[in-house]
TORNU-859085 format. One record per residue (C-alpha): residue number from 1; residue in one letter; chain; x, y, z. Coordinates in steps of 0.05 Angstrom, whole numbers, plus 5000, padded with zeros to 4 digits. Example, Ala and Ser with C-alpha at 12.3 -4.5 7.8 and 13.67 -1.06 7.14 Angstrom:
REM TORNU-859085
+-----+---------+--------+------+------+------+
| num | residuo | cadena |    X |    Y |    Z |
+-----+---------+--------+------+------+------+
|   1 |       A |      A | 5246 | 4910 | 5156 |
|   2 |       S |      A | 5273 | 4979 | 5143 |
+-----+---------+--------+------+------+------+
REM end
This chain:
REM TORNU-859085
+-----+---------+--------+------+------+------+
| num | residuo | cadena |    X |    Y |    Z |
+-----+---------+--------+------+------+------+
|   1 |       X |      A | 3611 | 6882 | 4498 |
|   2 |       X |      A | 3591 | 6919 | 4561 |
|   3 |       X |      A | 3537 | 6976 | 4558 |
|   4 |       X |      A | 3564 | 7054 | 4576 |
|   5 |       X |      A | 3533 | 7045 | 4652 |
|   6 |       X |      A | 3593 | 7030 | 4699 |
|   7 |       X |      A | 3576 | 7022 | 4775 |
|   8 |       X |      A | 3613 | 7013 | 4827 |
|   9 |       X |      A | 3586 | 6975 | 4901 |
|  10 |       X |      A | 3610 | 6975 | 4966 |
|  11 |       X |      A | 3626 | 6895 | 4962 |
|  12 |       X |      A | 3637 | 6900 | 5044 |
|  13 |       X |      A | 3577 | 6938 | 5066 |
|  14 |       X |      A | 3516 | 6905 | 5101 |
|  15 |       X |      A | 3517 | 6851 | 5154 |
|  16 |       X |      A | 3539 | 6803 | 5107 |
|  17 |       X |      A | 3589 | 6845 | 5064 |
|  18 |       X |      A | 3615 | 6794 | 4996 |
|  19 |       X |      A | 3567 | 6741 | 5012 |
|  20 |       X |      A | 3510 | 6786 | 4986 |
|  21 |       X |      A | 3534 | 6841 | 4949 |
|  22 |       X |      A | 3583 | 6796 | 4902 |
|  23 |       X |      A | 3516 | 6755 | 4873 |
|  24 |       X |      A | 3478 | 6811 | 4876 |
|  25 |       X |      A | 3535 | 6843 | 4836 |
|  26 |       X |      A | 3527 | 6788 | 4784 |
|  27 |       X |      A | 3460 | 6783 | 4781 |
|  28 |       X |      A | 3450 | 6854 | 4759 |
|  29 |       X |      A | 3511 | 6850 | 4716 |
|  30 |       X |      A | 3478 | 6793 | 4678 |
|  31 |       X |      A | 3411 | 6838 | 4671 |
|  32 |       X |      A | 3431 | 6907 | 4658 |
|  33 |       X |      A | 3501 | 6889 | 4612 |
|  34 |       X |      A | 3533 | 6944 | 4657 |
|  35 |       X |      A | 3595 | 6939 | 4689 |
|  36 |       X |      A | 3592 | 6929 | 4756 |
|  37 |       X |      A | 3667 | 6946 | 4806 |
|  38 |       X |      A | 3663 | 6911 | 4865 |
|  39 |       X |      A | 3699 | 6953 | 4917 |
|  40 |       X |      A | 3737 | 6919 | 4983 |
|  41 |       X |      A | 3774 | 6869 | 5006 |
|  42 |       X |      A | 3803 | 6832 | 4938 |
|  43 |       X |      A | 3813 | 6764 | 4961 |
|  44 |       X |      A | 3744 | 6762 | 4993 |
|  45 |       X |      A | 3724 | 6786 | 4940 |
|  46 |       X |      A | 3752 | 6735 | 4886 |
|  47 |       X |      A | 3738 | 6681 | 4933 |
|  48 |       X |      A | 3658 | 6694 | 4927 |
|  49 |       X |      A | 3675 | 6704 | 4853 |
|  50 |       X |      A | 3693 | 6635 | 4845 |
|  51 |       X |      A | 3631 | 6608 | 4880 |
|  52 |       X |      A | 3586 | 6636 | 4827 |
|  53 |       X |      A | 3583 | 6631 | 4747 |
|  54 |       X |      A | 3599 | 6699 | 4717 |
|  55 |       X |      A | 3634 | 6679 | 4650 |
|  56 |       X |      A | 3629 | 6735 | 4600 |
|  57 |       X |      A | 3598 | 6785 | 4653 |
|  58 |       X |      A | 3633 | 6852 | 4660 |
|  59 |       X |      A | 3653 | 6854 | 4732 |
|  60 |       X |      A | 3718 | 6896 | 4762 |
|  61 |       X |      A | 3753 | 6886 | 4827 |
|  62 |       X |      A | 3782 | 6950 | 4860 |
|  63 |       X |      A | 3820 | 6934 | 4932 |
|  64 |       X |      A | 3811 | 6971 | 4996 |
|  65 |       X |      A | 3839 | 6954 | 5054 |
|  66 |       X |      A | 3793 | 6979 | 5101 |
|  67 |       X |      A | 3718 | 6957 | 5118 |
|  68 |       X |      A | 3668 | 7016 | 5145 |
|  69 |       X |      A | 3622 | 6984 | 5207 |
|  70 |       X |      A | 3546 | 6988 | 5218 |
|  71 |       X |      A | 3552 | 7028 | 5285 |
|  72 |       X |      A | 3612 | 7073 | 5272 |
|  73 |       X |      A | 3608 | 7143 | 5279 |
|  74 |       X |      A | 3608 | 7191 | 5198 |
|  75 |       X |      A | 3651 | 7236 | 5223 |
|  76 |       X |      A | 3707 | 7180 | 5243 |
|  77 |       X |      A | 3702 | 7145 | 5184 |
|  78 |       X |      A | 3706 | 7200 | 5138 |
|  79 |       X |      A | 3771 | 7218 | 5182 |
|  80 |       X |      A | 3804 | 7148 | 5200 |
|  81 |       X |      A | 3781 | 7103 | 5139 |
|  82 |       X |      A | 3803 | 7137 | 5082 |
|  83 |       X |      A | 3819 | 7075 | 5047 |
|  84 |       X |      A | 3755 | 7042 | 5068 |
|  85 |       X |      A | 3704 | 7004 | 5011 |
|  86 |       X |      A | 3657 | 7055 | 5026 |
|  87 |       X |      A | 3695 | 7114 | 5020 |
|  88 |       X |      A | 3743 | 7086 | 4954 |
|  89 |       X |      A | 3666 | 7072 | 4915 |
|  90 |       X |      A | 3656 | 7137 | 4926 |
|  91 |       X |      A | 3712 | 7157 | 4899 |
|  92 |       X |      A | 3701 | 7134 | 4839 |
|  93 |       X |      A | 3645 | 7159 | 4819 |
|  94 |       X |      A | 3677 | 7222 | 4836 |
|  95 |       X |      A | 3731 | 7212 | 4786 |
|  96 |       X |      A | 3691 | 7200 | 4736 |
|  97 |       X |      A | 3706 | 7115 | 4736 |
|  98 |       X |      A | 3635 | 7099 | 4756 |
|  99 |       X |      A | 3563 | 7137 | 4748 |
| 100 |       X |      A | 3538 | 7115 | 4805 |
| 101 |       X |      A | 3552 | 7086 | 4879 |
| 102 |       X |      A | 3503 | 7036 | 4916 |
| 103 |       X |      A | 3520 | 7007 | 4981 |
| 104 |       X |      A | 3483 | 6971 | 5047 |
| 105 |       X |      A | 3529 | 6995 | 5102 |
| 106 |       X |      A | 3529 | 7048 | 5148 |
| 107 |       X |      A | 3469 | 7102 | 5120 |
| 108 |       X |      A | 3498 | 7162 | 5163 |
| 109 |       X |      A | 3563 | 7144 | 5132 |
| 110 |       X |      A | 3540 | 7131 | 5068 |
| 111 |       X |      A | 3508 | 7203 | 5077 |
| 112 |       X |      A | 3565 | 7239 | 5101 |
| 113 |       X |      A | 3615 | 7212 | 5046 |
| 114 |       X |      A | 3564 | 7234 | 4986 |
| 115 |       X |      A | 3563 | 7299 | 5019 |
| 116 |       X |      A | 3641 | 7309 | 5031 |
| 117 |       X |      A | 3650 | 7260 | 4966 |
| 118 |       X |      A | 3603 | 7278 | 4911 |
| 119 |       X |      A | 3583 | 7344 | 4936 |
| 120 |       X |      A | 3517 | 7377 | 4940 |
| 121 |       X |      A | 3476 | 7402 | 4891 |
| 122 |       X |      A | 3481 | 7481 | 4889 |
| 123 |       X |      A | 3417 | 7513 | 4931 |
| 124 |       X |      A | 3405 | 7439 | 4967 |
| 125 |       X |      A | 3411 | 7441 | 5042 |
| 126 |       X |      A | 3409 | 7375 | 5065 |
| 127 |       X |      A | 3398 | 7316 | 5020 |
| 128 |       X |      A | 3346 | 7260 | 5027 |
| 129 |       X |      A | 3336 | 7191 | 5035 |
| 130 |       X |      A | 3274 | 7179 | 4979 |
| 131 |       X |      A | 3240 | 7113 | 4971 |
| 132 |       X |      A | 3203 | 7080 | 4919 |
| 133 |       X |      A | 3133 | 7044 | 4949 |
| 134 |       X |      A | 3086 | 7008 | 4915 |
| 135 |       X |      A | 3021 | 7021 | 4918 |
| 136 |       X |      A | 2947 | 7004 | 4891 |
| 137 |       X |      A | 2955 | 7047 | 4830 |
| 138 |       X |      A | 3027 | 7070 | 4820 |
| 139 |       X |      A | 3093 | 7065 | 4850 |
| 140 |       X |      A | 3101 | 7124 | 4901 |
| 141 |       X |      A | 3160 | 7171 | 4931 |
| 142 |       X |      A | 3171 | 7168 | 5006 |
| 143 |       X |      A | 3215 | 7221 | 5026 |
| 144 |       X |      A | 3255 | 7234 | 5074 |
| 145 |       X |      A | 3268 | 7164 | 5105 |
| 146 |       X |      A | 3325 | 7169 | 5151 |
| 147 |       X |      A | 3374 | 7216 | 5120 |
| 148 |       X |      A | 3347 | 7275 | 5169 |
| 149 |       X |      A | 3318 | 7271 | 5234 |
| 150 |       X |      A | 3297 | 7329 | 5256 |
| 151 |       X |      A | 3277 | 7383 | 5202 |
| 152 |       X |      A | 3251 | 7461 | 5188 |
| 153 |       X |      A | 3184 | 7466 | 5150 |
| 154 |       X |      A | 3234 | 7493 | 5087 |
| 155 |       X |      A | 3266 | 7429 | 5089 |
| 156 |       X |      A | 3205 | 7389 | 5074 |
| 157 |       X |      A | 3195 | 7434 | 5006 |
| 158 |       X |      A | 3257 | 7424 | 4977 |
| 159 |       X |      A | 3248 | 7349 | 4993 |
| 160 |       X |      A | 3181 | 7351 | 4951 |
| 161 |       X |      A | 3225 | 7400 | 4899 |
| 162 |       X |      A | 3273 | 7345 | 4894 |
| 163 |       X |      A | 3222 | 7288 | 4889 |
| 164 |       X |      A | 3187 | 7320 | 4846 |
| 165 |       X |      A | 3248 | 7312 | 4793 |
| 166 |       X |      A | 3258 | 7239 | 4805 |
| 167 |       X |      A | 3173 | 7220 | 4800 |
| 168 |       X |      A | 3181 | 7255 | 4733 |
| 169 |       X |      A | 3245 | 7238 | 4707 |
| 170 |       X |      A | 3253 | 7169 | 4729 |
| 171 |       X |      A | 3186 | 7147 | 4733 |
| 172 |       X |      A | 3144 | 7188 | 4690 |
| 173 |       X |      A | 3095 | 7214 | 4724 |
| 174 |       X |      A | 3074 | 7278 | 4699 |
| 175 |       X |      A | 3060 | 7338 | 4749 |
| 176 |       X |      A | 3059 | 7290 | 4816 |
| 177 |       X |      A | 3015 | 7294 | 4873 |
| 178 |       X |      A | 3059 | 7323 | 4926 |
| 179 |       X |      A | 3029 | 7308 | 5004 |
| 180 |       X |      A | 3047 | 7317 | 5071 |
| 181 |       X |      A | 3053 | 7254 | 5125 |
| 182 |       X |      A | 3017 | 7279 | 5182 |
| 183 |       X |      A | 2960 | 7255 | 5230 |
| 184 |       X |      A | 2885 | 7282 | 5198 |
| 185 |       X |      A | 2872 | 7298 | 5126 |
| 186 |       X |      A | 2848 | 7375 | 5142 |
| 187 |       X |      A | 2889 | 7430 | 5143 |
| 188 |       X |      A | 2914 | 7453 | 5210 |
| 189 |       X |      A | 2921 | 7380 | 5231 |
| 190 |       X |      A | 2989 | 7354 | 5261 |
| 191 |       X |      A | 3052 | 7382 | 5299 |
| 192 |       X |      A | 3084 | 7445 | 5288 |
| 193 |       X |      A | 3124 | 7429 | 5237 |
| 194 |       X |      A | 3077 | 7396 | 5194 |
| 195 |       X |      A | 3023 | 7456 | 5204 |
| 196 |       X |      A | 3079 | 7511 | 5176 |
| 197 |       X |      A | 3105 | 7456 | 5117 |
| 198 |       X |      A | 3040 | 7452 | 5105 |
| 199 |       X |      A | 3029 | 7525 | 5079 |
| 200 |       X |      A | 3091 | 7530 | 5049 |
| 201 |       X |      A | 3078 | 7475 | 5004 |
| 202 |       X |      A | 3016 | 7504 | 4990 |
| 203 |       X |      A | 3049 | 7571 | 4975 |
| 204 |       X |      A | 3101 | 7534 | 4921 |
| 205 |       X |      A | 3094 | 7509 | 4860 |
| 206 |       X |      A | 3083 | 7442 | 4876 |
| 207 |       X |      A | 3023 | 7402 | 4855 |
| 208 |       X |      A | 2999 | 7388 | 4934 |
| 209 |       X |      A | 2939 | 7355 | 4957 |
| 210 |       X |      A | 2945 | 7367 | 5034 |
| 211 |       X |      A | 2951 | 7318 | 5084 |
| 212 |       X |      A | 2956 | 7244 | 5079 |
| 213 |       X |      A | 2954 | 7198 | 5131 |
| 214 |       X |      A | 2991 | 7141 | 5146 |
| 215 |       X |      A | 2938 | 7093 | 5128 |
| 216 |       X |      A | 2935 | 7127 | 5058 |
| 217 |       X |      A | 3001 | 7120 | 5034 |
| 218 |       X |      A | 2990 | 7057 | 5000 |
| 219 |       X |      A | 2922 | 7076 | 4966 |
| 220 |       X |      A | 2962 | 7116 | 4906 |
| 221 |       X |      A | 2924 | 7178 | 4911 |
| 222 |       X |      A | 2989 | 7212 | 4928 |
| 223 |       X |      A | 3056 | 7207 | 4881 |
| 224 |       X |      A | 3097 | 7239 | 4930 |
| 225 |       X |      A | 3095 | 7242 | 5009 |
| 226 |       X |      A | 3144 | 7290 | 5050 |
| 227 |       X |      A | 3158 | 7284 | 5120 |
| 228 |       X |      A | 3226 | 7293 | 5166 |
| 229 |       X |      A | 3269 | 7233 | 5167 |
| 230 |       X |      A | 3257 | 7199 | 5239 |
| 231 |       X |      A | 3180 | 7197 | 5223 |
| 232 |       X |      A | 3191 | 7175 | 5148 |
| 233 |       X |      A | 3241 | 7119 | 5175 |
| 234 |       X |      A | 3186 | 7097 | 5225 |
| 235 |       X |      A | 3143 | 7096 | 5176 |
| 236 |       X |      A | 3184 | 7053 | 5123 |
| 237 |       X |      A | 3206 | 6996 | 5180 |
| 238 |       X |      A | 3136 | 6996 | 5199 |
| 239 |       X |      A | 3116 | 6978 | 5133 |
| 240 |       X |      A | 3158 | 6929 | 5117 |
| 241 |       X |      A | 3159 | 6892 | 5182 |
| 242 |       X |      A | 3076 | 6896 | 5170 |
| 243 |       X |      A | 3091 | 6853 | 5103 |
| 244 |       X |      A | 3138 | 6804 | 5132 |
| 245 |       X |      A | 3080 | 6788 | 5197 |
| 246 |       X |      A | 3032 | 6786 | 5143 |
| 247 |       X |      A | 3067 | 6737 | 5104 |
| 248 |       X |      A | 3088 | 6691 | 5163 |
| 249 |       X |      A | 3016 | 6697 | 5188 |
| 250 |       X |      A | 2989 | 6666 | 5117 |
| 251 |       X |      A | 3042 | 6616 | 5121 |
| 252 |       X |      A | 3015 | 6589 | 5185 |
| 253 |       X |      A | 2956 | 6588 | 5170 |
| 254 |       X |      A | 2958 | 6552 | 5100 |
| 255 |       X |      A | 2998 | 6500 | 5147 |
| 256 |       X |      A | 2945 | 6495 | 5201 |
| 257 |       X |      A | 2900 | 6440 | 5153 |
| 258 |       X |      A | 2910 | 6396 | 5095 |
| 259 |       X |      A | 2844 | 6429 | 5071 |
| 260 |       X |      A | 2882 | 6503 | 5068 |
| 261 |       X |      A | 2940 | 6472 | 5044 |
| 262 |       X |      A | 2905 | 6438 | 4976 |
| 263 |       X |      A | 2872 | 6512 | 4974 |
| 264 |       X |      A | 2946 | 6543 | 4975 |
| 265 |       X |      A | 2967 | 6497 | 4913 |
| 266 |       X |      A | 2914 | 6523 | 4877 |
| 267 |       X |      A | 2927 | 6592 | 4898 |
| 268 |       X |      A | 3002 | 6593 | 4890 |
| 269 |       X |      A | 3017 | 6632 | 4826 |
| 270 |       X |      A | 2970 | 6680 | 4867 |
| 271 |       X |      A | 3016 | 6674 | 4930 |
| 272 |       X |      A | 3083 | 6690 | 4901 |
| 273 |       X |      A | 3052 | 6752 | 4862 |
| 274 |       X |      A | 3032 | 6778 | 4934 |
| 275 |       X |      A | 3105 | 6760 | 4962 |
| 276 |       X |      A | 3135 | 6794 | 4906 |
| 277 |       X |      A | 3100 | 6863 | 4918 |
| 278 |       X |      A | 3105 | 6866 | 4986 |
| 279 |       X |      A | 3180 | 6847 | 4988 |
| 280 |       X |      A | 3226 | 6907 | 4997 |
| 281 |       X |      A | 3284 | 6860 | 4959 |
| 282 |       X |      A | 3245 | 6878 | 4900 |
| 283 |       X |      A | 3248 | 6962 | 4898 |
| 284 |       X |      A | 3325 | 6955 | 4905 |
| 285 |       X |      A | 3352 | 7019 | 4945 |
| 286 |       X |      A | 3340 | 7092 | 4974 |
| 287 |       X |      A | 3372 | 7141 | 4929 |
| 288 |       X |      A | 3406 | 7199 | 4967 |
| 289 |       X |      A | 3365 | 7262 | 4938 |
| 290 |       X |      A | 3414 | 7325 | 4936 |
| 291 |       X |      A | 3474 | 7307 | 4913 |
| 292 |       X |      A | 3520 | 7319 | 4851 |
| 293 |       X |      A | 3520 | 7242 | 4831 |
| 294 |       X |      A | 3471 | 7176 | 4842 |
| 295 |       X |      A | 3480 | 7141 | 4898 |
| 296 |       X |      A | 3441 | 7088 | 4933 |
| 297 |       X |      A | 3431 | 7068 | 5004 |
| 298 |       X |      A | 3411 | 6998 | 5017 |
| 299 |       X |      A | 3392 | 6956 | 5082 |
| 300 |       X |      A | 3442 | 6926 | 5127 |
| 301 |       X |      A | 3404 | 6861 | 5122 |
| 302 |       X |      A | 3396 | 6865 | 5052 |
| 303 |       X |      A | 3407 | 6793 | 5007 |
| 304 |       X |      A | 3433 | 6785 | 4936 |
| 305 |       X |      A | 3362 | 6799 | 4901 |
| 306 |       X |      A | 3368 | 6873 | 4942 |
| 307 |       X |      A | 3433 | 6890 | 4921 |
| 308 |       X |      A | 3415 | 6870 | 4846 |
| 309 |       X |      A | 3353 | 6903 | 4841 |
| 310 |       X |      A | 3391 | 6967 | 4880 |
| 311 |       X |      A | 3445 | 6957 | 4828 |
| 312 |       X |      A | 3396 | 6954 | 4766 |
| 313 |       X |      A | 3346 | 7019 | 4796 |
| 314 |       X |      A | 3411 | 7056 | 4796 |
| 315 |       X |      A | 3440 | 7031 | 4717 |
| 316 |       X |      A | 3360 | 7060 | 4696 |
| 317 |       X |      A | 3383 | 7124 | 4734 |
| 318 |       X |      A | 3447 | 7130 | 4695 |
| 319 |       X |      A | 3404 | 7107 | 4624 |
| 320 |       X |      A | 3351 | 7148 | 4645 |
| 321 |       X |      A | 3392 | 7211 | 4658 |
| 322 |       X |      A | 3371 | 7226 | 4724 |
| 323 |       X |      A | 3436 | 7257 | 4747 |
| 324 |       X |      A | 3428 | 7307 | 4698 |
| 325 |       X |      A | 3357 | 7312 | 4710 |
| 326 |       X |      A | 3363 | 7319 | 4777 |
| 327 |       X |      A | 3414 | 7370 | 4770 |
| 328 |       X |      A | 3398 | 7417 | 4716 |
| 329 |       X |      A | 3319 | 7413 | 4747 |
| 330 |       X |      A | 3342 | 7438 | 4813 |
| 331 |       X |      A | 3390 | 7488 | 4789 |
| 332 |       X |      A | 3336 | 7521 | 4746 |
| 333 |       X |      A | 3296 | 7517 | 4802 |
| 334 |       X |      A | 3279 | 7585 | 4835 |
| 335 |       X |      A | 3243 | 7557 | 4895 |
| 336 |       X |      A | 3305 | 7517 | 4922 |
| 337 |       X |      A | 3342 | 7575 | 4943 |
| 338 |       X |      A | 3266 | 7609 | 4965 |
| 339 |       X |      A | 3257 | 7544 | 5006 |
| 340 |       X |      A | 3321 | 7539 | 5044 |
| 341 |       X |      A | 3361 | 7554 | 5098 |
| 342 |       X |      A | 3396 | 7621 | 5076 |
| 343 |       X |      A | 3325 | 7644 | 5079 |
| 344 |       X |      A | 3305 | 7624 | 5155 |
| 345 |       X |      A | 3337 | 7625 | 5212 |
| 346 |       X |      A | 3395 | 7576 | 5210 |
| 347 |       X |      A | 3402 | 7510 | 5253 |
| 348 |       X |      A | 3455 | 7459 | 5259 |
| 349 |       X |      A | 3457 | 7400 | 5216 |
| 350 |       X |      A | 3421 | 7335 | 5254 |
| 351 |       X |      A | 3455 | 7270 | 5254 |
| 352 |       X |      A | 3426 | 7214 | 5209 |
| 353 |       X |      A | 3378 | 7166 | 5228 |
| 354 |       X |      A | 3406 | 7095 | 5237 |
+-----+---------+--------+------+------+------+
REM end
């Protein structure tokens, strides 16, 4: 019998589209004993099915006819592809067949159809792109990385708000340390909008610690880290491209004698520990921050083990109660409607970071 948690995935989002996202689908069917709908094209669909083993698995096939692409525009889709896998997962979780949404195709779209779809949160302005990080000590929240590039100081505090729900919630960590992405630890350091975030997170209830540098973010001294979209996006590609060189540098060099490569046999339980942390396949998704329902953003490159571990951070979401969580914390929350824009002076809505 299938668990309560029903999910549905965008089976033709990503640069691959079924190829990934129907194993990935099975994969975190066969770990979580939820019920995963696969959403798009059926006989593509059913023809990956039948390349994999998934008797006695609790998977669901829901056709759309239309397919949403990487470089197409939010506004178009959400106009001309109304029957699109993207838009139809959505859907769902809307109507109440799925609890949550996780797809790898087009993040602005993905953005604009939890907005228009799902709805916002009552007192959230824009909602966030957060990520989960590890780190020397404990996992950590990057947020916002991509859903907003350009931002007001206000902004930045209800991103920590809202992070500050999921670090506690989700991962248990009690009162986090909320920083601020910026270029110098003191106070005063940075651009504009950094310098007046700064004292407005200082001025909230928030548990900040200032500033934290870029070279910091991995030491764990800081649970949370704010910053506007295009720099937290920068930040996030730079990171994981720095694992992959890393990796393909130690390959090379492990290959460069037979005396490194005895050492590498000796060292390989040692090896795949390190690949396994630094791999972004491994922390699944980006959970959109802000809106009425859970849903996931994954890469456009992302494989199977992606998808699955996406698929499996968003079934401990729905176990976990984070909706609600997320929800009920922010609604209770004072500060969100302090911290926003019906407060300042009002500014037009950016357009998502690729």
């Amino acid at each position: 019998m299938p668990n309560s948690v029903r999910l549905a995935v965008d089976a033709m989002g990503g640069d691959v589209g079924p190829a990934v996202n129907v194993p990935g689908a099975i994969a975190a069917a066969r770990a979580t004993g939820a019920t995963i709908i696969l959403v798009g094209e059926e006989t593509a669909i059913r023809e990956e099915l039948h390349r994999h083993p998934h008797h006695g698995l609790h998977l669901e096939v829901v056709h759309a006819s239309q397919t949403v692409g990487m470089a197409e525009k939010p506004s178009e889709v959400l106009r001309r592809k109304k029957d699109s896998s993207m838009q139809v997962a959505f859907r769902l979780v809307r109507d109440g067949q799925a609890q949550g949404v996780v797809t790898a195709g087009n993040s602005g779209a993905a953005l604009a159809c939890g907005m228009f779809i799902l709805g916002r949160i009552p007192g959230v302005d824009r909602p966030a792109l957060a990520t989960i990080l590890p780190t020397l000590k404990n996992p950590a929240v990057l947020i916002d990385v991509g859903a907003n590039a350009d931002c007001k100081p206000y902004n930045l505090v209800q991103f920590g708000l809202m992070a500050e729900v999921l670090a506690e919630s989700v991962l248990g960590i009690p009162h986090p340390r909320v920083g601020i992405l910026s270029i110098g630890e003191e106070e005063g350091k940075g651009n504009a909008l950094t310098k007046e975030a700064y004292g407005l997170l200082k001025s909230s209830s928030l548990n900040f610690v200032g500033n934290v540098e870029g070279r910091d973010i991995f030491r764990g001294d800081t649970d949370i880290i704010v910053c506007d979209g295009f720099t937290g996006n920068i930040a996030l590609k730079l990171s994981e491209g720095l694992g992959a060189a890393l990796a393909t540098i130690l390959k090379n060099e492990i290959r460069s004698s037979w005396i490194s490569r005895l050492g590498a046999l000796l060292a390989m339980p040692a090896f795949r520990r390190f690949a396994k942390k630094i791999d972004y396949a491994e922390y699944g998704g980006a959970p959109i921050l802000g809106l009425n329902e859970i849903a996931m953003v994954c890469h456009g490159a992302s494989n199977a083990r992606a998808i699955a571990t996406a698929l499996e951070q968003a079934a401990l979401f729905v176990k976990r109660q984070a909706k609600a969580h997320l929800v009920e914390g922010l609604k209770a929350n004072t500060e969100l409607a302090l911290f926003s824009r019906s407060s300042k002076t009002k500014s037009p809505d950016p357009a998502p970071v690729s």
